[in-house]
ROMIPA-596417 format. One record per residue (C-alpha): residue in three letters; x, y, z. Coordinates in steps of 0.1 Angstrom, whole numbers, plus 5000, padded with zeros to 4 digits. Last residue first. Example, Ala and Ser with C-alpha at 12.3 -4.5 7.8 and 13.67 -1.06 7.14 Angstrom:
// residues 2
ser513749895071
ala512349555078
END
This chain:
// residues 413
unk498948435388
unk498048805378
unk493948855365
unk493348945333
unk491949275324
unk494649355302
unk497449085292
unk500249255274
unk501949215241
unk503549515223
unk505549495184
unk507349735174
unk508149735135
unk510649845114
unk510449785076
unk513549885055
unk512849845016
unk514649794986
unk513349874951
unk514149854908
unk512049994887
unk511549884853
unk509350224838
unk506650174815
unk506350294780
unk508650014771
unk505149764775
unk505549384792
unk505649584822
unk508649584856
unk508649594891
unk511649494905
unk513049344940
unk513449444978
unk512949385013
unk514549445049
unk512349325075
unk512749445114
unk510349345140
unk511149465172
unk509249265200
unk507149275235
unk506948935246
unk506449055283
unk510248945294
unk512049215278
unk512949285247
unk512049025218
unk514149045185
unk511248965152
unk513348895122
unk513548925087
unk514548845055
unk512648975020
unk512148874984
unk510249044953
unk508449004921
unk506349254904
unk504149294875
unk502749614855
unk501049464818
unk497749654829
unk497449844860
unk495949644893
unk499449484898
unk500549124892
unk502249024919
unk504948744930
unk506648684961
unk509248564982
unk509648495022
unk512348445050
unk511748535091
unk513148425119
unk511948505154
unk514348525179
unk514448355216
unk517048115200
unk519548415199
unk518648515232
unk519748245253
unk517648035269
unk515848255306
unk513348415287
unk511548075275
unk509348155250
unk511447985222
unk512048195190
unk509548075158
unk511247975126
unk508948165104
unk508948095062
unk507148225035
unk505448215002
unk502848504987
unk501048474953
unk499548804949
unk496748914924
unk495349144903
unk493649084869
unk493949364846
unk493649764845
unk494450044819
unk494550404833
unk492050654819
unk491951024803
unk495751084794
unk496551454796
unk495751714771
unk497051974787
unk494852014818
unk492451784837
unk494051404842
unk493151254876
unk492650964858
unk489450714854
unk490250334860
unk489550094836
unk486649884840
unk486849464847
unk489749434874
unk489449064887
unk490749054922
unk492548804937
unk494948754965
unk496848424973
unk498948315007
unk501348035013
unk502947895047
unk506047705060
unk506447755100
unk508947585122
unk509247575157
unk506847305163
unk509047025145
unk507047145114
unk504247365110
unk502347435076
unk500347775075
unk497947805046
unk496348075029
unk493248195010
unk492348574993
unk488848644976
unk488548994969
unk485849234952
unk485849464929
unk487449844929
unk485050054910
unk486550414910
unk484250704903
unk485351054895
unk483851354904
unk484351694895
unk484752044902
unk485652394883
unk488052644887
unk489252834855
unk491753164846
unk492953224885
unk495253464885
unk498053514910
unk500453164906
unk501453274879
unk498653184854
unk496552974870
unk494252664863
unk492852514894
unk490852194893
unk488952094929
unk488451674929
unk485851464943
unk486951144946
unk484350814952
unk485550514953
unk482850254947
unk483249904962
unk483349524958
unk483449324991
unk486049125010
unk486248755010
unk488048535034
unk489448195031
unk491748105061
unk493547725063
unk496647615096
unk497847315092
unk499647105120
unk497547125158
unk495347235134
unk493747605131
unk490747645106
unk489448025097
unk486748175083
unk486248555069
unk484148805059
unk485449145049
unk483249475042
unk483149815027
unk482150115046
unk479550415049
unk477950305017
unk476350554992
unk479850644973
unk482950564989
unk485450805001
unk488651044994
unk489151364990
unk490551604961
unk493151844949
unk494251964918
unk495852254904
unk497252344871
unk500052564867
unk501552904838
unk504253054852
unk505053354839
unk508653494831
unk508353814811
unk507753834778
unk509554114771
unk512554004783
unk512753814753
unk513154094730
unk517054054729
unk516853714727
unk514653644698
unk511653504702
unk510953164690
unk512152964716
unk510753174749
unk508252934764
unk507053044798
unk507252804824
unk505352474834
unk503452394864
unk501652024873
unk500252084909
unk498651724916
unk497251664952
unk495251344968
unk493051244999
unk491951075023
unk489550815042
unk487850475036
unk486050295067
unk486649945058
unk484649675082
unk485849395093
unk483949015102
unk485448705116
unk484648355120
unk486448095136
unk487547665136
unk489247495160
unk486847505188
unk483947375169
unk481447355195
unk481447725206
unk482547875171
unk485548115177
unk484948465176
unk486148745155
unk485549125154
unk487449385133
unk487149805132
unk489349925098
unk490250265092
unk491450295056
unk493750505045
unk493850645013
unk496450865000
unk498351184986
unk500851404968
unk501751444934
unk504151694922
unk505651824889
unk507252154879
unk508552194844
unk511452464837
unk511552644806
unk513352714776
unk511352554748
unk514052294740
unk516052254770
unk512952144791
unk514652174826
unk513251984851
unk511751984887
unk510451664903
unk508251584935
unk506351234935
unk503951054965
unk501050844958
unk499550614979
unk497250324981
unk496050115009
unk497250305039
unk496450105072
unk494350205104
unk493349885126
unk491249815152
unk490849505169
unk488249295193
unk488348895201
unk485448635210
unk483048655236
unk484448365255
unk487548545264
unk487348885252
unk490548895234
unk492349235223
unk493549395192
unk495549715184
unk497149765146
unk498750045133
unk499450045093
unk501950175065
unk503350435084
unk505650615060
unk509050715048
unk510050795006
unk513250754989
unk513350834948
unk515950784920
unk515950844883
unk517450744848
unk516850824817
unk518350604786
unk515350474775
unk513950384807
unk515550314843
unk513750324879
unk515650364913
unk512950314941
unk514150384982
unk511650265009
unk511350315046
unk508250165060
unk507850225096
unk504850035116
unk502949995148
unk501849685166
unk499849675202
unk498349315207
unk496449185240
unk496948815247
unk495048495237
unk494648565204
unk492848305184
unk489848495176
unk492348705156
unk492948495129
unk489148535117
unk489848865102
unk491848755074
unk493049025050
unk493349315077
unk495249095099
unk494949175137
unk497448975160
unk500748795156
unk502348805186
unk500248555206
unk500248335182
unk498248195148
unk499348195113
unk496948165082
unk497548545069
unk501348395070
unk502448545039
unk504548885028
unk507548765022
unk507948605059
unk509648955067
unk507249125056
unk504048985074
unk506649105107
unk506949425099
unk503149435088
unk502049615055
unk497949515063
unk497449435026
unk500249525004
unk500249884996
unk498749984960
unk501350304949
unk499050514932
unk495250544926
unk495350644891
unk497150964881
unk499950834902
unk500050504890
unk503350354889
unk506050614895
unk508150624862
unk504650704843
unk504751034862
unk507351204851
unk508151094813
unk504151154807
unk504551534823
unk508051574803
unk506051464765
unk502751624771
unk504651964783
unk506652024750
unk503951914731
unk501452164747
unk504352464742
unk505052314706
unk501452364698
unk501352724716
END
């Protein structure tokens, strides 16, 4: 039974320590996850237009939209990570966040937005050559906020805005962790005997925040007929997952089922960011994050010994980017009608001694005469620890947007 618990420690950790915090809360998606935000390296919170509409990290930007703003997006990613020798590869597709926002002339701006914020998503099956048995391991889940935004611009003070969101947190998250008989130390011809049982634990849980209906974002915003300056902050908040354990032997009986709760405290957020033009095409703009991480964060964990808590540390994102803006003039030609897009980043993830830096080019390509736009973004980079218990991973990313103007409720010249 020892070597059976060894056995299974030893695969389970190589598994999920290769996806970055699965028994945590996962994958942390960058705020909003735009097409377009990609493309620019993931800056631009600062940026005003017509195309560019809600952002989940700055709602004051949106009491600058003159138009109504329809934007939904793909997120196509494929991870190759490398360790000691091992090697593995993953591909995933998602919808990282829908956006719809729309003025209200003198009484400011509307928007609603649904993003995923974390998520976790693995599926492996090996063979454990030294007891005999196959290992089983899947993770599945995620939390989506839904996020309802206002913004208006002060009545004297033209150039400057507020703007006020609220996070309605949603979802949820599956382990099944399921391991084979071990065999080793009997002798083949009285194997049989022991039939081939499966032996699993179950887990599954939703998602919410404890005694608030919501968490919340403040921001204000400065547009210049040169610089562009947001500062927003966004709450601290419990999450709250109640989780289901299921231990069977298999898959028929059911030897334990019990409940818990785990709580999550996320802190709160300060970002900033500025948006430089030039030559009025021509857009050069920085973005922080940061969040101080003071608890560690409490594991899915359950069966087999399994670690208990996930380290944290600071977190934060330095973003820098570029936009050369198309002309919107439909009858130039269409290559000057593009939007061009450039960016880098850096980020130090909520889980301790994990880091990340990454680069991205993109473009927003208009169809039609409306303004409606594809925005495409191909990114990619490494994350990597300061540990060797943790997995370098190298990543490249397609991001497809579409990208809908239109002017409701306004009357046609």
């Amino acid at each position: 039974m020892k070597k059976f618990l060894l056995a299974l420690s030893i695969l389970s950790g190589y598994a999920f320590s290769s996806m970055i915090g699965l028994e945590a809360l996962g994958d942390e998606q960058v705020l909003g996850g735009t097409a377009s935000a990609a493309g620019r390296g993931f800056a631009g919170g600062a940026k005003t237009g017509d195309a560019e509409g809600l952002s989940v990290v700055n709602p004051a930007r949106l009491a600058f939209d003159a138009k109504v703003v329809f934007n939904l997006n793909f997120l196509m990613e494929m991870n190759d990570a490398r360790n000691g020798g091992h090697h593995y590869s993953t591909s995933n597709l998602s919808m990282p966040s829908f956006n719809l926002s729309f003025p209200m002339g003198s009484f400011g701006a509307m928007g609603l937005s649904l993003w995923q914020h974390f998520s976790s998503s693995f599926n492996e099956d090996s063979e454990n050559n030294k007891i005999g048995s196959n290992v089983k391991l899947e993770y599945q889940g995620s939390v989506y906020e839904l996020v309802p935004t206002y913004a208006i611009r002060l009545p004297f003070f033209r150039s400057l805005s507020l703007g006020a969101s609220a996070h309605v947190v949603m979802g949820n998250t599956s382990r099944n962790l399921t391991l084979g008989g071990d065999a080793s130390e009997i002798e083949k011809s009285d194997a049989w005997a022991t039939g081939k049982y499966l032996v699993s634990d179950y887990v599954d849980g939703t998602w919410e925040i404890k005694d608030h209906p919501a968490y919340y974002t403040g921001a204000l915003q400065y547009r210049g007929k040169l610089a562009s300056y947001f500062l927003s902050f966004t709450t601290g908040y419990t999450l709250q997952n109640t989780l289901d354990y299921n231990f069977r032997f298999s898959e028929i009986d059911t030897l334990s089922s019990t409940r818990s709760t785990r709580e999550i405290d996320v802190p709160a957020m300060l970002a900033t960011g500025i948006n430089y033009r030039l030559a009025k095409r021509h857009n050069v703009m920085m973005d922080l994050t940061w969040r101080v991480w003071d608890k560690d964060i409490e594991n899915i964990a359950g069966g087999w010994n399994m670690p208990e808590v996930t380290e944290t540390q600071t977190d934060f994102m330095v973003s820098l980017g570029y936009q050369c803006d198309g002309s919107p003039l439909f009858y130039e030609s269409y290559w000057n009608r593009i939007n061009y897009r450039a960016g880098a980043w850096y980020r130090n993830w909520y889980i301790k001694d994990v880091f990340e830096v990454g680069g991205s080019l993109g473009g927003g390509f208009p169809l039609g005469r409306k303004g409606t736009t594809i925005d495409i973004a191909l990114q990619g980079g490494k994350r990597f620890a300061d540990t060797k218990s943790e997995w370098e991973e190298m990543f490249i990313g397609l991001r497809i947007g579409l990208t809908g103007i239109a002017t409701w409720g306004q009357e046609r010249r």
